[in-house]
TIGUDO-726865 format. One record per residue: x, y, z of N, C-alpha, C in turn; residue in one letter; residue number from 1. Coordinates in steps of 0.2 Angstrom, whole numbers. Example, Ala and Ser with C-alpha at 12.3 -4.5 7.8 and 13.67 -1.06 7.14 Angstrom:
BEGIN
(r (66, -28, 39), (62, -22, 39), (66, -16, 39), a, 1);
(r (64, -11, 35), (68, -5, 36), (64, 0, 39), s, 2);
END
This chain:
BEGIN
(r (165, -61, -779), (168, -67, -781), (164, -73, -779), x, 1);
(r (164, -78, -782), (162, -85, -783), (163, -90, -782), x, 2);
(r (167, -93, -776), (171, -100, -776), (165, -107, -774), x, 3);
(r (168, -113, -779), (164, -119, -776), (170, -122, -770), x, 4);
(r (168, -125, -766), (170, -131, -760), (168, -135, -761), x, 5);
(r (171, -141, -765), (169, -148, -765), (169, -153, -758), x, 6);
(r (167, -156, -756), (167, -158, -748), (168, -153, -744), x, 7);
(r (162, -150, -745), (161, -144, -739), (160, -146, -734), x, 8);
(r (155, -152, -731), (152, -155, -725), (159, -158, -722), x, 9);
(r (165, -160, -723), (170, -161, -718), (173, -156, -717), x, 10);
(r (178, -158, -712), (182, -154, -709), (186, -147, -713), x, 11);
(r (191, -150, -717), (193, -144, -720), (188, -141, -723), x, 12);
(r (183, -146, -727), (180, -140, -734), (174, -136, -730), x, 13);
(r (175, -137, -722), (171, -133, -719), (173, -126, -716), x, 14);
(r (181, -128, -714), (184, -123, -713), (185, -116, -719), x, 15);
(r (183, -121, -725), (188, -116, -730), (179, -112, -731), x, 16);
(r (174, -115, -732), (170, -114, -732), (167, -105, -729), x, 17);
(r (168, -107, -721), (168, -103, -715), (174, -97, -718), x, 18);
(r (180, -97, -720), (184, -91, -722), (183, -87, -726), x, 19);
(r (179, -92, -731), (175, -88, -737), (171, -84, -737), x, 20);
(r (167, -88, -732), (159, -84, -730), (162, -77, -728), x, 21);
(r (167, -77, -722), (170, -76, -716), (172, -65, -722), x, 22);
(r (176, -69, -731), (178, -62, -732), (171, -60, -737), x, 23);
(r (165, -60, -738), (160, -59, -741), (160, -64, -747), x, 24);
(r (163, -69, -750), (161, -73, -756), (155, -75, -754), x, 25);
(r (152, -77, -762), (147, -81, -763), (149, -90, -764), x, 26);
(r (148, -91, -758), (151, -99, -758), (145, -105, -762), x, 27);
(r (146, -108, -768), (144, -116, -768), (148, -121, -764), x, 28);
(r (143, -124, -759), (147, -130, -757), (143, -136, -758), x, 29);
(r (148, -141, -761), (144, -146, -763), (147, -154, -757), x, 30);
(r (142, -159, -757), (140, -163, -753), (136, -170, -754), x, 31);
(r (139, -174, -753), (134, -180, -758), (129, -181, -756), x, 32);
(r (127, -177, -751), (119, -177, -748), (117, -171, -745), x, 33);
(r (113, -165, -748), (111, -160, -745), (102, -161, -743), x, 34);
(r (101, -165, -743), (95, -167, -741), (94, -166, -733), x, 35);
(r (89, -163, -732), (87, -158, -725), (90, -153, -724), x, 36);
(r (94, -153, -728), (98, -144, -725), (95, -136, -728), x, 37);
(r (89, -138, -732), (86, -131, -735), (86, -127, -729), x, 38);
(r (82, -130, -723), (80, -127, -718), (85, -126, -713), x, 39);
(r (92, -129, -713), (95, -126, -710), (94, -131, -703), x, 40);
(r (89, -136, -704), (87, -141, -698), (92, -148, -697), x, 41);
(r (95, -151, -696), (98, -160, -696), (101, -159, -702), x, 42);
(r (102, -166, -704), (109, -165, -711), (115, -164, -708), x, 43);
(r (120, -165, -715), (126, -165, -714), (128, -159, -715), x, 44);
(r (124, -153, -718), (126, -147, -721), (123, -143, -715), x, 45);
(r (120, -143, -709), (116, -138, -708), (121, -133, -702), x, 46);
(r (128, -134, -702), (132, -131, -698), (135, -126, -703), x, 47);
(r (136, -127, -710), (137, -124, -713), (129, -119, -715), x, 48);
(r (127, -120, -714), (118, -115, -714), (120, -109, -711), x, 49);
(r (122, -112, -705), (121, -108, -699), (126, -103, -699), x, 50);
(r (134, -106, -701), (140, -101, -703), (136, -96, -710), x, 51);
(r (135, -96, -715), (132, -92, -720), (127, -88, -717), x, 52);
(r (122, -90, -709), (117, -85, -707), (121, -80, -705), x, 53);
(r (127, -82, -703), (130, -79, -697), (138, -72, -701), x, 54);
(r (137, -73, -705), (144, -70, -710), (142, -69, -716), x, 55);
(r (145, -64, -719), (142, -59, -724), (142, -63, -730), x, 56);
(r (145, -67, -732), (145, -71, -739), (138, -74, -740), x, 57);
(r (136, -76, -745), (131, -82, -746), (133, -91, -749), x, 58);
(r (128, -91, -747), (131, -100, -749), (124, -103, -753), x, 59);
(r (124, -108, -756), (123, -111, -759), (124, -121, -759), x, 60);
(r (120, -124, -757), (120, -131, -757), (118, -134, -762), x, 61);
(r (122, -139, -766), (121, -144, -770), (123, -151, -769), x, 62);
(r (120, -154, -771), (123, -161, -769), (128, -164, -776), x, 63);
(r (132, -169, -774), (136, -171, -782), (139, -176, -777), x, 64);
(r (142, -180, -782), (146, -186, -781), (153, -188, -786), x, 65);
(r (157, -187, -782), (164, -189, -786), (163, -196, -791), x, 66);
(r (159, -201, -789), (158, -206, -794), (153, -205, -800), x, 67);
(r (152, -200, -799), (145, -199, -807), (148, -194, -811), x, 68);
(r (149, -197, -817), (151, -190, -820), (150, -185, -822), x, 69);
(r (150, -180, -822), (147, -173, -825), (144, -170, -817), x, 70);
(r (143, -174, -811), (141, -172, -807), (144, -163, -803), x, 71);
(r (148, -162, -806), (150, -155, -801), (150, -151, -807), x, 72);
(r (149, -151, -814), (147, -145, -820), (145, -141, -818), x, 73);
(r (138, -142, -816), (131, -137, -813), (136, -132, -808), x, 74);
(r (137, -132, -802), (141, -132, -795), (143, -127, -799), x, 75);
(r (149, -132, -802), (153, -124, -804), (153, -118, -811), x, 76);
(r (150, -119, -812), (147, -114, -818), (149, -108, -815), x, 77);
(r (150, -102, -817), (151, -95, -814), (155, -96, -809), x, 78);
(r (160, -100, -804), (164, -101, -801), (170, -97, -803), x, 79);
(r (174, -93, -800), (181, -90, -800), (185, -95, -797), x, 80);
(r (184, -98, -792), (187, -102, -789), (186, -107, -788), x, 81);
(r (188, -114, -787), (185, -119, -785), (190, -122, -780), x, 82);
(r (190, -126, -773), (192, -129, -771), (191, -137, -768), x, 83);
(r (195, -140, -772), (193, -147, -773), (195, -149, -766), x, 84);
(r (190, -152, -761), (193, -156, -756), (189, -163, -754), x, 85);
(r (184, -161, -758), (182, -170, -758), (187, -176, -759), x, 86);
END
């Protein structure tokens, strides 16, 4: 299964993130800036890196922003589930 987490870099959308990872999904988490987190180094996403190295699911980082429109399509394409917490 498939879930996106929109505001994955906060609190909750990181919690929800980590339960997901936690039962084997494939997590999108999106983020208005995934920039430096490829590597898993600095960044807002990179504690969420390190939950996906750490727990059977996989994750996937995209950036999007709630004021652009169309920005979360891409994200969620093939989603089963989505969790809006941005």
């Amino acid at each position: 299964m498939r879930a996106l987490v929109t505001g994955a870099a906060g609190f909750v959308g990181s919690e929800i993130v980590h339960q997901l990872l936690a039962k084997g999904y494939d997590v999108v988490a999106t983020a208005r800036s995934v920039d430096g987190d490829g590597g898993g180094k600095g960044g807002r996403c990179s504690h969420l890196v390190a939950l996906a190295s750490a727990l059977p699911g996989t994750l996937e980082l995209k950036a999007a922003d709630l004021l652009k429109e169309g920005s979360f399509d891409e994200a969620a394409k093939g989603c089963d589930f989505i969790f809006h917490v941005a």
